[in-house]
Structures are given as structure tokens and as C-alpha cells.
C-alpha positions in Angstrom: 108.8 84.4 121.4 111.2 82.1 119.3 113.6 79.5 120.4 116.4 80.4 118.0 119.7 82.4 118.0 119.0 86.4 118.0 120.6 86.9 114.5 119.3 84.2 112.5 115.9 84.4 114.6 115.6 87.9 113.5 116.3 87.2 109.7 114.2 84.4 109.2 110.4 85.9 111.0 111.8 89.2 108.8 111.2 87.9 105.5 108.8 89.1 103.4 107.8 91.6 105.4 109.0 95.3 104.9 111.4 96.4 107.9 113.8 94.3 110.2 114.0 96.9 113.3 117.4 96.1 115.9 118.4 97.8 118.8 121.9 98.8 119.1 123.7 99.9 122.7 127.3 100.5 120.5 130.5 98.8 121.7 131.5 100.1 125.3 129.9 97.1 127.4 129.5 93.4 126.7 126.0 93.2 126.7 126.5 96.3 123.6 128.9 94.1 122.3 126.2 91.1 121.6 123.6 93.7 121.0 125.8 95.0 118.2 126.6 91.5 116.8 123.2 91.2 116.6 122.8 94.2 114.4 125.4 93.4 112.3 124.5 89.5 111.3 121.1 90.8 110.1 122.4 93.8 108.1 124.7 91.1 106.6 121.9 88.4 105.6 118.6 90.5 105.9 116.6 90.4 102.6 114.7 92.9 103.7 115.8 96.6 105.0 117.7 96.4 108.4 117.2 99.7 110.3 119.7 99.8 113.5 118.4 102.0 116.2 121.2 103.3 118.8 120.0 103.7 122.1 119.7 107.9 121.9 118.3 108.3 119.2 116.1 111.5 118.7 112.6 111.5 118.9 110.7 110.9 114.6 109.5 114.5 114.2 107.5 115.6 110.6 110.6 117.2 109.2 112.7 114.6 109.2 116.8 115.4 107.6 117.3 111.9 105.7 120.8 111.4 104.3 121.5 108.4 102.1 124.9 107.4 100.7 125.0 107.3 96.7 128.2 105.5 94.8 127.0 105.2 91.5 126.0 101.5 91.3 122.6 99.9 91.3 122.7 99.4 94.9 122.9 102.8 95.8 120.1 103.8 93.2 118.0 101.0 95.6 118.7 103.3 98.6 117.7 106.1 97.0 114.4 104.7 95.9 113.7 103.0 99.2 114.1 106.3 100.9 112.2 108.7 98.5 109.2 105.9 98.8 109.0 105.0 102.5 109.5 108.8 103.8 107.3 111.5 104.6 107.1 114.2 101.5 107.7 117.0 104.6 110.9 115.4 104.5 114.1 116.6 103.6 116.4 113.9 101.5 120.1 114.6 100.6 121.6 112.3 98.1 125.6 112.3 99.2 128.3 111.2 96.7 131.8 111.0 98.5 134.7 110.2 96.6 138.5 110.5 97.7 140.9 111.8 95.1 144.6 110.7 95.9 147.0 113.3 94.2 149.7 111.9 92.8 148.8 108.3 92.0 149.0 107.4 88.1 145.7 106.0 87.7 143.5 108.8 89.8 141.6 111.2 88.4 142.6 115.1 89.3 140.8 116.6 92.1 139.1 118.7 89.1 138.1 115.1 87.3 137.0 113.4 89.9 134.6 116.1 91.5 132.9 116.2 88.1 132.8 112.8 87.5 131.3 112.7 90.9 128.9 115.2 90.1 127.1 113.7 87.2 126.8 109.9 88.8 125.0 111.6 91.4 122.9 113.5 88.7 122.5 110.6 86.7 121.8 108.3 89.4 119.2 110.2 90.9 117.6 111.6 87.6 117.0 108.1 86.6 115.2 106.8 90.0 113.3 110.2 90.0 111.7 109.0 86.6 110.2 106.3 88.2 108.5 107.7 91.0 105.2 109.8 90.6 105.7 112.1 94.1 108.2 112.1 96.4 109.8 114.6 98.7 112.6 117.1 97.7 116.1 115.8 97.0 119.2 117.7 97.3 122.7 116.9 95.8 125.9 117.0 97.4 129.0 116.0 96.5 131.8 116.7 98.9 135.6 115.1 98.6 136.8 113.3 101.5 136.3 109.6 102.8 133.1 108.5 102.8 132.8 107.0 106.1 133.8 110.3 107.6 131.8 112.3 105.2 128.3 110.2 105.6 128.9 109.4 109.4 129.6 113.8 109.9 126.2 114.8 108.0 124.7 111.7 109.7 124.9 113.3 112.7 123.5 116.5 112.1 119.8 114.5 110.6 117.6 112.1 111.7 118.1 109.1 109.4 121.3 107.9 107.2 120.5 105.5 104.6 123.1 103.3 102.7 122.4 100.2 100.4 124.1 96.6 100.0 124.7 94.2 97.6 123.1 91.2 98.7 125.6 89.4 98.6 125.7 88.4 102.5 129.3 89.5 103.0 129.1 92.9 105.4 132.5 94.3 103.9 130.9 94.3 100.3 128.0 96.4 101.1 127.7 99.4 99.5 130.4 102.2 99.8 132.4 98.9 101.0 133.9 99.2 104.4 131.6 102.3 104.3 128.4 100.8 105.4 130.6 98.5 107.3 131.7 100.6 109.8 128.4 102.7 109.8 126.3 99.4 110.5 128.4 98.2 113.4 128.5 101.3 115.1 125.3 103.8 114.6 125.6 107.1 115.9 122.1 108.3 114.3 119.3 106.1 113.0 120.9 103.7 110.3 118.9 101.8 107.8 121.0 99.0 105.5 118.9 98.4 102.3 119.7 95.2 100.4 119.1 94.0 96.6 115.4 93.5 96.4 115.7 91.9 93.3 115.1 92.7 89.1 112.8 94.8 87.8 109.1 93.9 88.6 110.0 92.5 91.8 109.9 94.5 94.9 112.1 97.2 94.1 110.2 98.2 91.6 106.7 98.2 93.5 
């Protein structure tokens, strides 16, 4: 028992050690409301991964359906890693790379384009954090065309866990995905685990 607001609390008796676990109600009643705020300051300054637990969420079987978020930076490689090295090797892990092609605009890629491009980040993203790793469970590849925050938050649903990473930057709107993770940390409908920077190589992201 600390004298201390919840958030900053939370963050501080967190560091160094290796999960940050919070409670969240959602939004419909005031004492959710806090709850959520809660959940949403230490996603935003946790140095450490931030997993936010909704109220019904289903019971941690041995097969569990992990989902994490990929967008082709360094942050999203993190996520990866974190998952493929803190889950079960029963489980089943599905690297997703959204992307949103806008038809018509000068700059954006085709639909044709920007599937492919899509398609070999995730490849090349994954390939290189499989390297590192001696075991880990399977990984499957999807890339699907639509906005992330829908696409992540629909195959959320149907698993266990959804993973997404920041960028450590203590500013929730530039997590990864952007307003992505945003929306998926202040309201969880599944199991939702925030993974910030945890540092160069030969610190703890690479333990």
C-alpha cells in the first residue's frame, strides 16, 4: 500500500521489473472511467510492458491465440519479440500487418503495391526477430487491407491476447500503429498488452 496517485504509483513500483498488470472496467460508468484513466497513464509512461485486463476476460488456457500488431518499424519488431519470448510454445502467434490503401490519391501506392509492400515488411520484420531467438512458438503471417484499428481490434476478439508496441516516447497518440494502439489501450475488449522501447541492443530487449 502506497500513498501516491494510481497512475504514477503504478509506474514508478513497476520499474525494473517485467509486467505492469491494470484492471480495466471500459468507459460506461465513472468509476470505469478512472479505472480506464488509470490504464491509459501507465501505457503512456510505463518502461516496462503494460498489460490491460478488461473485466471479462476469458480464462489463460494452454493454447493460447496471440495476435500482435506489426507496422514495420523497430517498435513493432519489439512486440513481436516480447511475445514470441514470454509465451507458451503451445501457443499460437499471428503477426498482423494492416495497411489502408486510398485509391485515388497521387502519392498512394495501388492496392496491388501496397499489399506487396505489406507483405514483405511483415516477412522481413519477422524473419529478422526469428534469427535471434533459439525456440519459440509458431508464427503465422497475415496481411489484410483495411484500417488497423478495426482489423487488430476484429481478430482481437476472436484470441486471447493482442499485443501492440510503442515508441517510448510517453505520448499515447505516438505509440505504435499511432492512434492504433491508442484506441486499443483505452478501451480493451480482449486482453491488451502495450510494449514500450526497452532500449539498444544488449539491453533488455535483447536478453
Amino acid at each position: 500500500v502506497i500513498e501516491s496517485r494510481a497512475g504514477p504509483g503504478l509506474v514508478h513500483l513497476a520499474e525494473g521489473s517485467e509486467l505492469l498488470v491494470v484492471g480495466t472496467r471500459g468507459w460506461s460508468t465513472r468509476g470505469g472511467l478512472a479505472l480506464g484513466s488509470v490504464g491509459a497513464y501507465c501505457a503512456r509512461h510505463s518502461t516496462v510492458p503494460v498489460a490491460l485486463i478488461p473485466h471479462d476476460a476469458r480464462p489463460v488456457h494452454e493454447h493460447l491465440h496471440v495476435v500482435v500488431g506489426f507496422d514495420g518499424s523497430a517498435h513493432a519488431r519489439e512486440a513481436i519479440r516480447w511475445t514470441l519470448t514470454h509465451v507458451r510454445r503451445s501457443a499460437r502467434v499471428i503477426a498482423v500487418r494492416a495497411y489502408d490503401s486510398v485509391v485515388g490519391e497521387p502519392l498512394s501506392l495501388s492496392p496491388e503495391d501496397a499489399a506487396t509492400r505489406a507483405h514483405e515488411e511483415l516477412d522481413a520484420g519477422v524473419r529478422e526477430v526469428l534469427g535471434d531467438l533459439d525456440g519459440h512458438p509458431p508464427v503465422e503471417l497475415r496481411v489484410m487491407r483495411g484500417d488497423p484499428r478495426e482489423v487488430l481490434r476484429a481478430l482481437g476478439e476472436h484470441g486471447d491476447l493482442l499485443v501492440v508496441g510503442s515508441r517510448g516516447q510517453g505520448v499515447l497518440d505516438r505509440l505504435l500503429l499511432g492512434s492504433v494502439a491508442s484506441a486499443l489501450a483505452h478501451h480493451p475488449t480482449v486482453p491488451t498488452i502495450v510494449v514500450p522501447d526497452l532500449g539498444p541492443p544488449g539491453s533488455a530487449s535483447e536478453r
